[in-house]
Backbone bond lengths (Angstrom), bond angles and torsions (degrees), N, CA, C in turn:
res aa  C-N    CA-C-N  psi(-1)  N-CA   C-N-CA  omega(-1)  CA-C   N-CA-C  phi
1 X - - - 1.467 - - 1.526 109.71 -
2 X 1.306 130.51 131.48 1.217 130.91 176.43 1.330 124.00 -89.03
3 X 1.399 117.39 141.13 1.517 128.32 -159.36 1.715 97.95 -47.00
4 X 1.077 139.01 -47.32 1.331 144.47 176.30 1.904 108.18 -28.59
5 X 1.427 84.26 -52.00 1.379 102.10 -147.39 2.307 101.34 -72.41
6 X 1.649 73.40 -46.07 1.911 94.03 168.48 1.714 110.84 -53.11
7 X 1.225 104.08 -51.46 1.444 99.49 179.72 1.409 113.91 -63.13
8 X 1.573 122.21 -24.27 1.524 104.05 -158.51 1.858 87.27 -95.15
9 X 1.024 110.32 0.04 1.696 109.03 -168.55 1.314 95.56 -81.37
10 X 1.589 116.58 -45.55 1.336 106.26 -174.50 1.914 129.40 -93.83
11 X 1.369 88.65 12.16 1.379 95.78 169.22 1.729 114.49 -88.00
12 X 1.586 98.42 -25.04 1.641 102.42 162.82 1.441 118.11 -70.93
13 X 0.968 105.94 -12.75 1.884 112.77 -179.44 1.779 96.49 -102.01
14 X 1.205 115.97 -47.21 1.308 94.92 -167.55 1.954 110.15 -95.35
15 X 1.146 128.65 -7.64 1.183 128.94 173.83 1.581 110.83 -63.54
16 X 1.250 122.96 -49.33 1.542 120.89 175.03 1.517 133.53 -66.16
17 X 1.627 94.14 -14.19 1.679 106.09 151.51 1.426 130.02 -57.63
18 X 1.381 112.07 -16.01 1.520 113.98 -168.92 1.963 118.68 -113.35
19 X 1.412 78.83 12.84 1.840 89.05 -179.67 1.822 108.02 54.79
20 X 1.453 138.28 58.18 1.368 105.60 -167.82 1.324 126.19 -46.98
21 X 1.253 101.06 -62.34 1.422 96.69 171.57 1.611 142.62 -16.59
22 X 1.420 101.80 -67.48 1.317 102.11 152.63 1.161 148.66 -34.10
23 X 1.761 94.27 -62.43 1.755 99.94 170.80 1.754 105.84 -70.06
24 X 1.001 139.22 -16.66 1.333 135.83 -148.50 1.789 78.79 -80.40
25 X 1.687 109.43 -65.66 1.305 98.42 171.49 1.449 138.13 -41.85
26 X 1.213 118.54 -40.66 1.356 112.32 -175.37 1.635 105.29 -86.56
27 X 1.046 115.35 -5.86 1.697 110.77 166.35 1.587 112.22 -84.04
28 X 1.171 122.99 -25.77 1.429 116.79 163.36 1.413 132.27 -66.93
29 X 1.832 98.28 -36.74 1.133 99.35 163.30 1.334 131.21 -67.14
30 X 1.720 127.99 -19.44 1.308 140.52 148.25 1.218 119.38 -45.14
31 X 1.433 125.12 -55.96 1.677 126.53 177.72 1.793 105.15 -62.43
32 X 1.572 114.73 -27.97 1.640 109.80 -163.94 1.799 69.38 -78.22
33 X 1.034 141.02 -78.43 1.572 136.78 -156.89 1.781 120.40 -19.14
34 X 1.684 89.69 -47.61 1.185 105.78 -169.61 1.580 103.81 -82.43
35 X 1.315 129.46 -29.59 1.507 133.81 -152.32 1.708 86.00 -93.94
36 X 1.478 117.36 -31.84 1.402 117.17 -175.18 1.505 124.32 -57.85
37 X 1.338 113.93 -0.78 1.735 128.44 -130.88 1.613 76.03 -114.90
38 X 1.168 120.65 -72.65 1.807 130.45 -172.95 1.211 91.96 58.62
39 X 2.092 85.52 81.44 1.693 130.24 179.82 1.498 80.61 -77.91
40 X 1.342 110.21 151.80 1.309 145.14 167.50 1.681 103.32 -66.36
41 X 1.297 94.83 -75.41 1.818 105.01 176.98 2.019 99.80 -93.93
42 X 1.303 93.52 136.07 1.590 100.15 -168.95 1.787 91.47 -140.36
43 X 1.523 128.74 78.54 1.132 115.20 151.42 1.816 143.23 -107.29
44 X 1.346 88.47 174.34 1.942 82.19 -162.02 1.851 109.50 -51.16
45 X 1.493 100.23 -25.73 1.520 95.32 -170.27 1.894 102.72 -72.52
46 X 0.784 127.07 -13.02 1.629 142.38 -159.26 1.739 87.34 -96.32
47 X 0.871 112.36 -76.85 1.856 120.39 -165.41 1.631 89.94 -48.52
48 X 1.591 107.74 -63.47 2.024 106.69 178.01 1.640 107.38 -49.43
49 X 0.757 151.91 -53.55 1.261 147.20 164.33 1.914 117.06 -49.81
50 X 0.906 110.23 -31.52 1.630 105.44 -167.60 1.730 75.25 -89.66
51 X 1.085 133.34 -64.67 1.488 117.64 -177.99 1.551 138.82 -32.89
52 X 1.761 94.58 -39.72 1.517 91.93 -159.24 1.542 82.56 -98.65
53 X 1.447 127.75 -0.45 1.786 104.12 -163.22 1.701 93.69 -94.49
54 X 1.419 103.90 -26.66 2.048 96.43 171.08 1.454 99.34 -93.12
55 X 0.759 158.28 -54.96 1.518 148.10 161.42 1.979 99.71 -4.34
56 X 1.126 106.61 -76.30 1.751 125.72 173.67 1.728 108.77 -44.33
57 X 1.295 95.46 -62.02 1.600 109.40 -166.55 1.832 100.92 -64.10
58 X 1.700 119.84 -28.95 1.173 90.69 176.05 1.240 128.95 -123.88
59 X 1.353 112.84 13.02 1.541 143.11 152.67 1.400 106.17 -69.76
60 X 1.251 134.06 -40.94 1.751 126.15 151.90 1.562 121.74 -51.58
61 X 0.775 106.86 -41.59 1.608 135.31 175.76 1.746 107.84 -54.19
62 X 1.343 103.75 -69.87 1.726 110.00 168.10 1.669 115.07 -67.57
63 X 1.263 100.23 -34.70 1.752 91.78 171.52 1.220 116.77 -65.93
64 X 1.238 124.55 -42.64 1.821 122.74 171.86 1.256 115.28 -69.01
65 X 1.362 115.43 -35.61 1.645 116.08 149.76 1.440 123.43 -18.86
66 X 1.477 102.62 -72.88 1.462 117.55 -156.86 1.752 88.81 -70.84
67 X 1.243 130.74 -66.28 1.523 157.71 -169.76 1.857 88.99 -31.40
68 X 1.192 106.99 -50.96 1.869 104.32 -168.57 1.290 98.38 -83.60
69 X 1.683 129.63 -40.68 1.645 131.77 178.51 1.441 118.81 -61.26
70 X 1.513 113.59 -23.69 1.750 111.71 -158.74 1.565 105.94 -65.97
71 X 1.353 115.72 0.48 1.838 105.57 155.91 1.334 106.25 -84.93
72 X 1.045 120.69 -50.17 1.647 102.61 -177.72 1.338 137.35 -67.18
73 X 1.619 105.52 -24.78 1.443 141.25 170.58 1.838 102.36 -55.84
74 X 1.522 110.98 -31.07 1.389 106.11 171.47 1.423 125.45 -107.21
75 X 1.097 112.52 27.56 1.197 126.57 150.87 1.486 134.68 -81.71
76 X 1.637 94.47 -46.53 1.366 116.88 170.76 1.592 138.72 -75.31
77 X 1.205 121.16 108.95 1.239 130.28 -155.53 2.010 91.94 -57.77
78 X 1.162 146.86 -25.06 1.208 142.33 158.61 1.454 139.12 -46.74
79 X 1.601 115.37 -41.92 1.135 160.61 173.55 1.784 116.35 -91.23
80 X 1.124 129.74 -60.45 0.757 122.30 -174.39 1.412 145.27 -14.77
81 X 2.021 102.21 -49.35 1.112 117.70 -176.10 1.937 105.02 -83.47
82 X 1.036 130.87 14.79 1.369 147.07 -154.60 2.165 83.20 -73.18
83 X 1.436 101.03 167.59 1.244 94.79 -171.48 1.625 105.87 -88.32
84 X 1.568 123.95 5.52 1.456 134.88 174.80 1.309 114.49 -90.06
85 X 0.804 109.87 -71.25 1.439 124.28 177.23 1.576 114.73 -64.55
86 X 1.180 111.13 -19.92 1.978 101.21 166.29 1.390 97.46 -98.65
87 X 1.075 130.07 35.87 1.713 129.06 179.86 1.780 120.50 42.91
88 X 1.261 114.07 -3.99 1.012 137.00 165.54 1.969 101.47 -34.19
89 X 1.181 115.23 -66.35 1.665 112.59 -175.66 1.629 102.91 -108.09
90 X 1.362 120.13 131.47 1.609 106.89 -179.45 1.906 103.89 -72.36
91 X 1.758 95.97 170.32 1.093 96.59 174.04 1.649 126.45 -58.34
92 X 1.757 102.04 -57.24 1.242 93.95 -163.81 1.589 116.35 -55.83
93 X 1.067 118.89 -35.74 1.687 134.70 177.98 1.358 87.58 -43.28
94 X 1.522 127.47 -53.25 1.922 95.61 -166.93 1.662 94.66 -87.84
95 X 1.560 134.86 -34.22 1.362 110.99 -171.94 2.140 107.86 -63.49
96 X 1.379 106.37 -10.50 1.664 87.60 176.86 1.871 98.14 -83.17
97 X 1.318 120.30 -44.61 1.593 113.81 -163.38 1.524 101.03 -69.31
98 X 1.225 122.42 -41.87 1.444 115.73 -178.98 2.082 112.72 -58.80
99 X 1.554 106.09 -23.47 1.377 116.44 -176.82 1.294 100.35 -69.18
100 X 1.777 115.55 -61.29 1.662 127.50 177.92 1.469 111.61 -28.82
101 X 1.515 95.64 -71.67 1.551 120.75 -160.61 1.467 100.44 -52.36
102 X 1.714 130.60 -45.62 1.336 127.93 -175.55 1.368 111.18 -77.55
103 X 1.429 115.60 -47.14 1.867 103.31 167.13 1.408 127.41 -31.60
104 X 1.670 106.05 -59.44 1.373 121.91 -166.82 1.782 93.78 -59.10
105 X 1.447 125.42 -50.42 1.638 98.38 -165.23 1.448 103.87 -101.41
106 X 1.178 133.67 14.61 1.514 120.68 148.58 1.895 99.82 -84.76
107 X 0.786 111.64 -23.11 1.430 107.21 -169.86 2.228 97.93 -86.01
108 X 0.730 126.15 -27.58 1.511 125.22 163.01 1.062 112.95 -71.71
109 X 1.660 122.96 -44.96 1.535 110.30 -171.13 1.132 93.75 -96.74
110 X 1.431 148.99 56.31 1.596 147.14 142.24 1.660 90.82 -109.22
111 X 1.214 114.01 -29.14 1.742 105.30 -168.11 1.348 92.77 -85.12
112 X 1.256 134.49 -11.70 1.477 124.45 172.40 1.297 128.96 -87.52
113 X 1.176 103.68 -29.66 2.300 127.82 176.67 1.246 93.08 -173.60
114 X 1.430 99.36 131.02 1.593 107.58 158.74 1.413 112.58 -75.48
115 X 1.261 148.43 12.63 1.441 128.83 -179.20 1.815 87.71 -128.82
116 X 1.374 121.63 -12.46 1.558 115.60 152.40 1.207 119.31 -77.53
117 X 1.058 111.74 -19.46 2.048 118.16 164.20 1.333 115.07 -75.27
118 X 1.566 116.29 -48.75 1.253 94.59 176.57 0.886 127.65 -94.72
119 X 1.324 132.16 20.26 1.690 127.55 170.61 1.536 102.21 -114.04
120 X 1.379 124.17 0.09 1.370 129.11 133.15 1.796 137.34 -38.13
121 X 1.674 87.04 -47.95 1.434 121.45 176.48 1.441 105.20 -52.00
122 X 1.783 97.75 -65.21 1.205 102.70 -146.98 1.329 116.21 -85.23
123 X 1.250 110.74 7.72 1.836 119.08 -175.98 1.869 86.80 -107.46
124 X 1.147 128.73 -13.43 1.586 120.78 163.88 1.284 117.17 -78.20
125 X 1.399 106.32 -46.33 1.735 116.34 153.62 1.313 114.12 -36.80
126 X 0.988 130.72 -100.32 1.408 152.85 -157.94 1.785 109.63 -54.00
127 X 1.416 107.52 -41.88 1.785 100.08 165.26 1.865 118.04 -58.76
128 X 1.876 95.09 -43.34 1.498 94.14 -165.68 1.241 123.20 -83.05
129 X 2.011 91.73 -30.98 1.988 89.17 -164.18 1.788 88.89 -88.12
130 X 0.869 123.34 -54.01 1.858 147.39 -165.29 2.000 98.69 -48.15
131 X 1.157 85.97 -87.50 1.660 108.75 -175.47 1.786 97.02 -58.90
132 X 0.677 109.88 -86.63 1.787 116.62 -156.43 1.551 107.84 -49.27
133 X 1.732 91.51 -63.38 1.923 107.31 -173.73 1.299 102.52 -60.69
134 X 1.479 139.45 -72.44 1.175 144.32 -171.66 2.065 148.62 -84.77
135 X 1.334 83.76 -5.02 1.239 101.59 -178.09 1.619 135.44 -133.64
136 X 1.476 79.63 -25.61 1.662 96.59 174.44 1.440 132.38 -59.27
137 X 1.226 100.60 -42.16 1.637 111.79 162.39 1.827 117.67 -74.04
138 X 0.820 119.90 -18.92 1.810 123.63 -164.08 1.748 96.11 -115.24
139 X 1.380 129.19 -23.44 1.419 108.88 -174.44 1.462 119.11 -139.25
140 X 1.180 133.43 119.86 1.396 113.54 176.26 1.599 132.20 -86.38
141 X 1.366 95.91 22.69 1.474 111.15 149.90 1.661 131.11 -96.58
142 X 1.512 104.36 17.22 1.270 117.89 -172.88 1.432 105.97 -67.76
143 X 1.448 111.81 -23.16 1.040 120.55 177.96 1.598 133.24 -43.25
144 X 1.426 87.78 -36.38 1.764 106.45 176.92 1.431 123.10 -69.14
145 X 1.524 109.71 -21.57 1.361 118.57 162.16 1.520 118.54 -93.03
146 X 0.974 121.06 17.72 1.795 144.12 175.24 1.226 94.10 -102.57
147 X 1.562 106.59 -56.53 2.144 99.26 -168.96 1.420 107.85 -76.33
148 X 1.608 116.50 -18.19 1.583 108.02 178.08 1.940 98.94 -80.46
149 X 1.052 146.43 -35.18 1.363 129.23 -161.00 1.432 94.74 -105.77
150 X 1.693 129.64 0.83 1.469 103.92 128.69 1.138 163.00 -80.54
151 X 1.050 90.47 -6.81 1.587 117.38 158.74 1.213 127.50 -80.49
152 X 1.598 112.73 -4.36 1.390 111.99 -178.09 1.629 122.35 -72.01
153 X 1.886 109.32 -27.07 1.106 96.27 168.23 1.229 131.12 -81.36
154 X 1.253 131.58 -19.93 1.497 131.93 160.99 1.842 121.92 -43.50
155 X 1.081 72.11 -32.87 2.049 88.53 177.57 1.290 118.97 -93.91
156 X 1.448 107.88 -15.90 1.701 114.72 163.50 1.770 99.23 -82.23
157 X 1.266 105.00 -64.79 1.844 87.57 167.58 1.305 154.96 -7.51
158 X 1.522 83.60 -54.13 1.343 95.89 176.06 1.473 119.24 -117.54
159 X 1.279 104.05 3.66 1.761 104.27 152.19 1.374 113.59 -92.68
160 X 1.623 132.86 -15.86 1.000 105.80 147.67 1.435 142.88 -49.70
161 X 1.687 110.27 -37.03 1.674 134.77 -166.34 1.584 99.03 -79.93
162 X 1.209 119.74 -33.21 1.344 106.40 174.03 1.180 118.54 -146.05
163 X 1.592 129.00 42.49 1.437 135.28 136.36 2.037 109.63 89.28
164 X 1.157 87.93 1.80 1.382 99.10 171.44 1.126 129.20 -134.23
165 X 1.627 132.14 -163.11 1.561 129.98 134.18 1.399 111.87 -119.99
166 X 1.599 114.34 119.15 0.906 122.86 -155.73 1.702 108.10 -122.48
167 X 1.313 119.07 166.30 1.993 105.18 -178.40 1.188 122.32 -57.93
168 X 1.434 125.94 -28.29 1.268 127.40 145.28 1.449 125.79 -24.04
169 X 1.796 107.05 -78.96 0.989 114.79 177.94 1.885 126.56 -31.39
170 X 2.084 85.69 -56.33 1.866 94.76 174.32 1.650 115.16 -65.99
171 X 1.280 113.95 -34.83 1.229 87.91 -165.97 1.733 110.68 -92.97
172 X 1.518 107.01 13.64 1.886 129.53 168.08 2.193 79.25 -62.77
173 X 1.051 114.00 -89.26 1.825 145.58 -164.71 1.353 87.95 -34.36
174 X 1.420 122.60 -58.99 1.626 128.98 170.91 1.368 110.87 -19.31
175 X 1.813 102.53 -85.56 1.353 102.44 157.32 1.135 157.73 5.96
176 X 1.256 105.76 -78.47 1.571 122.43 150.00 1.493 134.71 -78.21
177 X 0.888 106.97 0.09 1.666 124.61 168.16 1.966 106.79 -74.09
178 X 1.707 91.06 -60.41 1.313 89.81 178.87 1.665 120.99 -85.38
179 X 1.486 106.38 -7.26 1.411 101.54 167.81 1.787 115.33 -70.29
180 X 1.270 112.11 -43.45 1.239 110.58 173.43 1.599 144.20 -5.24
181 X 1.537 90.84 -61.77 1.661 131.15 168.36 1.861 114.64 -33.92
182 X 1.681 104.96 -47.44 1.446 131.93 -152.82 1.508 85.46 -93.67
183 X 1.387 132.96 -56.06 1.259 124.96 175.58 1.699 124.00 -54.11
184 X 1.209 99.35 -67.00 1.454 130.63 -166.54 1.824 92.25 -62.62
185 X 0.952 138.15 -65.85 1.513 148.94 -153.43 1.901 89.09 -86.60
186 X 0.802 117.79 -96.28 1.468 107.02 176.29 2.023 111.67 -2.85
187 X 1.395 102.89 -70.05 1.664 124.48 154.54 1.218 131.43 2.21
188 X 1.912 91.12 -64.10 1.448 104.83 -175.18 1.523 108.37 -107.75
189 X 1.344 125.08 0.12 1.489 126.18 141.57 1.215 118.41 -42.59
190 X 1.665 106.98 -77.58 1.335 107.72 171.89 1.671 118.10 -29.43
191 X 1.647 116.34 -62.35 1.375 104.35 -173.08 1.414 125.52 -111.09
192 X 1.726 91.29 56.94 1.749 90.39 -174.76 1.421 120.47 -55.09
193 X 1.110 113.88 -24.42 1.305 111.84 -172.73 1.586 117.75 -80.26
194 X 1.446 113.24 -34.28 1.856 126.46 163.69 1.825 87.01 -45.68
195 X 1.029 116.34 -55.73 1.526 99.30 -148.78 1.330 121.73 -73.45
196 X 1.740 88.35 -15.28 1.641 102.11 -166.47 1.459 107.88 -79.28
197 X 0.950 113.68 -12.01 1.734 135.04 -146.50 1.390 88.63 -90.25
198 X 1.790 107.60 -75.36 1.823 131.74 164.22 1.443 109.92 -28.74
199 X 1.576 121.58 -17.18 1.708 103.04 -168.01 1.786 113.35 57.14
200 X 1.230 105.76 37.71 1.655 109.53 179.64 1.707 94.26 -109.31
201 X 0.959 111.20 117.67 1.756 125.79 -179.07 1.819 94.38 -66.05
202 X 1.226 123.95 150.54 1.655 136.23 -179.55 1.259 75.30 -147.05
203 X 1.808 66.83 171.38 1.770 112.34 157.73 1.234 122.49 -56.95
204 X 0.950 119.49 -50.41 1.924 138.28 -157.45 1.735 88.65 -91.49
205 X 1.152 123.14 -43.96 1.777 116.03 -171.69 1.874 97.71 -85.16
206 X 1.200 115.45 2.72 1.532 91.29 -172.83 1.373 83.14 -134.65
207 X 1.397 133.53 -26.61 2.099 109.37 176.19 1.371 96.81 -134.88
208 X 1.371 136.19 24.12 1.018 136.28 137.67 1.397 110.45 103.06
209 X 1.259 149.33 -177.96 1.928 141.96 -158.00 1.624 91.71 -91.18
210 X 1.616 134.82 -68.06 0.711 140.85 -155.22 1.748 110.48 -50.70
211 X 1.575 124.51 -67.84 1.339 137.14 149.46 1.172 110.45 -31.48
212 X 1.395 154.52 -25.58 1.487 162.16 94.49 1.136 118.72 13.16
213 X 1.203 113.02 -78.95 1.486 121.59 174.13 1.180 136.72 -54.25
214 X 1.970 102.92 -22.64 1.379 116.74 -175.52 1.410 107.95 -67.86
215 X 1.602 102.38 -56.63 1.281 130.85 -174.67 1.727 113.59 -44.44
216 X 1.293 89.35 -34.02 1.875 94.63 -176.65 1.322 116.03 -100.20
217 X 1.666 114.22 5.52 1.499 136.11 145.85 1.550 109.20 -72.12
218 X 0.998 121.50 -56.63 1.584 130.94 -176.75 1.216 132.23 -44.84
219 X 1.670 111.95 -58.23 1.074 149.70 139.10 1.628 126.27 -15.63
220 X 1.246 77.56 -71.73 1.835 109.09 -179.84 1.769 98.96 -61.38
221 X 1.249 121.65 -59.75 1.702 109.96 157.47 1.320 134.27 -23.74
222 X 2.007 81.79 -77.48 1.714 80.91 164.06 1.237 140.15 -8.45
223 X 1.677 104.51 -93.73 1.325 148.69 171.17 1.585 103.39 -24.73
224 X 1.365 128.20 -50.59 1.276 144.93 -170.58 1.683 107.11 -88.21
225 X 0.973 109.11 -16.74 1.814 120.68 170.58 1.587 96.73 -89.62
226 X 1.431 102.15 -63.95 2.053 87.16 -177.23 1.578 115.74 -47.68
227 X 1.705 116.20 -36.17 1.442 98.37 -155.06 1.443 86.10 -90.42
228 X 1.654 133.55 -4.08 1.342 96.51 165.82 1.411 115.53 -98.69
229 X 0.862 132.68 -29.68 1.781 116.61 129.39 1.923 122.88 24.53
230 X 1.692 73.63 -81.84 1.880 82.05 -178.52 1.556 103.76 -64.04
231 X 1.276 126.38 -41.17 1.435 133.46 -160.89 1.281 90.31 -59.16
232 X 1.447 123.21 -75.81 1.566 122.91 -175.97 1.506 120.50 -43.39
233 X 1.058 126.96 -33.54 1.641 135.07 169.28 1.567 100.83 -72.39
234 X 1.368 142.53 -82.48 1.124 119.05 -170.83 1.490 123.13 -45.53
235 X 1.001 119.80 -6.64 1.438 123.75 -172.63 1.598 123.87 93.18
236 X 1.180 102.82 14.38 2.146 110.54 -173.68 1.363 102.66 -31.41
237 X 1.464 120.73 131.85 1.819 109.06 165.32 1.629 76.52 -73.16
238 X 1.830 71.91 174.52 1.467 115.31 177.65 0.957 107.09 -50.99
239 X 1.431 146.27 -27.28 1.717 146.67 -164.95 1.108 99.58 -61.53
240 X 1.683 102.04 -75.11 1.417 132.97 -168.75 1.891 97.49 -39.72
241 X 1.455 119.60 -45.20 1.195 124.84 -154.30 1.341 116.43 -78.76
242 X 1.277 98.43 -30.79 1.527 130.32 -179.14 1.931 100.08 -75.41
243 X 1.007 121.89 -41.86 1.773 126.07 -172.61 1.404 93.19 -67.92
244 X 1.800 121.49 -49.54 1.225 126.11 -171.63 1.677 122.22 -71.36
245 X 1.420 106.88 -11.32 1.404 114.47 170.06 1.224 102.09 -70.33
246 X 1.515 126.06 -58.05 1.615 147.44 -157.22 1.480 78.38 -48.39
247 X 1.724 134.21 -66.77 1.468 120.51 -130.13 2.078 80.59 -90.10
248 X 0.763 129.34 -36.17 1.447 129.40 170.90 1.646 118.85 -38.88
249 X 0.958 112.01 -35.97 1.478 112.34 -166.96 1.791 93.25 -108.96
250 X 1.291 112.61 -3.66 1.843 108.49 164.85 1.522 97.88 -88.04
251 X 0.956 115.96 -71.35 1.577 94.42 -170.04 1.467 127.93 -87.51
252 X 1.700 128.52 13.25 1.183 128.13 119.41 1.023 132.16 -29.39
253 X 1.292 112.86 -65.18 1.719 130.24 174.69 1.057 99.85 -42.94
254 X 1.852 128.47 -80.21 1.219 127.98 -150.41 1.148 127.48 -67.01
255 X 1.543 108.54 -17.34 1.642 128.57 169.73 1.653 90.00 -70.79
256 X 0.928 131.89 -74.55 1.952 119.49 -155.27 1.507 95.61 -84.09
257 X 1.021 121.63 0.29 1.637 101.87 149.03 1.472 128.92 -65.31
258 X 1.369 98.61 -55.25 1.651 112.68 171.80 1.735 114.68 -62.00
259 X 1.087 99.17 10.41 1.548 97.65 175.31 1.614 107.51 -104.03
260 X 1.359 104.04 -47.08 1.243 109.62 166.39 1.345 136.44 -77.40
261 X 1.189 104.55 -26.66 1.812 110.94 -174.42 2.003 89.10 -138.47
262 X 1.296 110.74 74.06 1.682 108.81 -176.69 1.269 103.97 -84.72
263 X 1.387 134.64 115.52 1.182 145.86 134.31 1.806 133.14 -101.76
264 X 1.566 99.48 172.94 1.506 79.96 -163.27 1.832 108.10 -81.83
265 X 1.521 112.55 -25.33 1.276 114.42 155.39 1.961 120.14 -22.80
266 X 1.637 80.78 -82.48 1.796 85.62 174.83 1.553 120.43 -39.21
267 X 1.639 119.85 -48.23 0.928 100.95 -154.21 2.022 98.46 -92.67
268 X 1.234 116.93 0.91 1.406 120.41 160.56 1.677 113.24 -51.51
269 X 1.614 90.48 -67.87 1.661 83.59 165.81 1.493 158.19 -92.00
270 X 1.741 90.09 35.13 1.185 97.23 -163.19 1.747 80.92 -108.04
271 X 1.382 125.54 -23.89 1.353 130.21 155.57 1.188 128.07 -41.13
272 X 1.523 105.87 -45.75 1.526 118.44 177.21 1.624 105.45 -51.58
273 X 1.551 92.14 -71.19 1.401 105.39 -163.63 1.447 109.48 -66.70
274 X 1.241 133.47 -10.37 1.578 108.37 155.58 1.220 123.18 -74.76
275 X 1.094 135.48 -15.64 1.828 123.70 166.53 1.324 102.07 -61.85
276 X 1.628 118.39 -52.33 1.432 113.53 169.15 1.281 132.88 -43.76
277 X 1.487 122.65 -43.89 1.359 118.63 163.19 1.276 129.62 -56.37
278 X 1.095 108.98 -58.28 1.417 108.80 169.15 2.221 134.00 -58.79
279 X 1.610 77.52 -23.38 1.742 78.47 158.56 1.311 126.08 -76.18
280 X 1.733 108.70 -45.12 1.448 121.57 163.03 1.117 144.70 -19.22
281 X 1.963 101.48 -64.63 1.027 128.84 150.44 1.688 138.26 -55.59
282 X 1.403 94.76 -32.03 1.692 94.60 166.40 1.851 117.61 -87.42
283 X 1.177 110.16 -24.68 1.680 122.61 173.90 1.672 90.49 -65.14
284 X 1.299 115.67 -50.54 1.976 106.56 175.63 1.220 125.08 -47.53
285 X 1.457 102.61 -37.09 1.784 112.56 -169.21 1.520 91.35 -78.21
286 X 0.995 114.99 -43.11 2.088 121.74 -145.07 1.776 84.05 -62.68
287 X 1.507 115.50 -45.74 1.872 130.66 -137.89 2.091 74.55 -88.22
288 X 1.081 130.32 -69.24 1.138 145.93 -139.31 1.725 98.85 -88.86
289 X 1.241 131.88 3.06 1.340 127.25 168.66 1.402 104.69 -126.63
290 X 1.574 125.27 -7.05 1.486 129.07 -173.36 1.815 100.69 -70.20
């Protein structure tokens, strides 16, 4: 087999370790962090670096993810076919690349700011050892340490852009703390039964869909109060503020709809549309503070 051929084999094995999607999101939300700051000095080597070191930092992050999950991952009719859990890639091969891959971008973004390194760190910390290693199986509030180390890159962003962590910054992490809920819980509606199977404690298996739904009404407020929050502090004109109402009152709505009229339709797309909101909303900040 030729080296060509090896490499492209294992980019099919190792690309689905890193969730793109996911990270694709939470790396935007890092650049909106950083673009939110309106750095004085803004160069290309700075933006390439704040990219590729959370790009690294949380694609290491999901690879040790998957690497500690691939027993439960084969339980679950969702997961299953994953390249761990169908034995398809051995373990240690992803616990060494997921080790590499996370050194190298906590280890860049310390050579860039030490307080952008360590809150780099600590959202790699806190997903893998906290959330994943220790809690994930025993609580279904583990979740809350999922919404804090997603938020960590938004808050590395913008302590890169302006040398601190500032209320901005927290109530950027806020944000996504309480957006979490609307994704993730919606999620495990959809696959109560994957989870039930996994022995992974939820929302819906431990206070039931309805108390579920509230929560991802609540939340979903929240979440939509912090980011207009940030909007009003950076200064958004009214345009910008006005687009961000529009995506506010969609997934407001669709959250207290599903409370009242809960189906599994609704709550499919009320899943959808939170990745959407939250991209929306950060493409507003990124366009409207540039």
């Amino acid at each position: 087999m030729s080296n060509k051929s090896i490499i492209k084999k294992k980019f099919k094995l190792y690309w689905p370790l890193i969730k793109s999607l996911q990270t694709g999101l939470l790396l935007i939300t890092g650049i909106t962090g950083y673009v939110s700051a309106r750095c004085p000095v803004k160069t290309w080597e700075t933006f390439l670096g704040l990219t590729v070191s959370l790009f690294l930092t949380v694609s290491g992050s999901t690879i040790l993810n998957m690497w500690y999950d691939r027993d439960i991952d084969a339980k679950m009719n969702r997961t299953k076919n994953r390249p761990l859990p169908s034995g398809a890639l051995a373990p240690n091969e992803a616990l060494i690349l997921g080790l590499i891959v996370s050194a190298l971008g906590v280890g860049l973004a310390l050579s860039m700011s030490l307080i952008f390194g360590i809150v780099v760190f600590a959202g790699l910390f806190i997903d893998v050892v906290i959330y994943t290693i220790w809690l994930k199986r025993k609580t279904a509030w583990s979740i809350v340490w999922g919404g804090i180390s997603g938020g960590m890159p938004i808050l590395a962003g913008r302590a890169l852009g302006t040398g601190q962590i500032d209320f901005i910054g927290i109530l950027f992490s806020l944000a996504i703390l309480l957006w979490i809920p609307t994704h993730i819980l919606t999620f495990s509606m959809k696959y109560f039964e994957d989870y039930k199977n996994a022995g992974i404690p939820t929302f819906p298996s431990t206070y039931g869909y309805q108390k579920t739904r509230i929560i991802i009404a609540l939340s979903s407020l929240g979440a939509s109060i912090a980011i207009a929050g940030v909007a009003y502090g950076l200064g958004l004109s009214w345009g910008y503020l006005r687009l961000l109402a529009v995506l506010t009152v969609g997934i407001v709505g669709l959250a207290a709809y599903s409370v009242y009229k809960p189906s599994e339709k609704v709550n499919f797309g009320l899943f959808k549309y939170a990745s959407l909101y939250m991209l929306g909303a950060m493409i507003m900040v990124i366009i409207g503070t540039l």
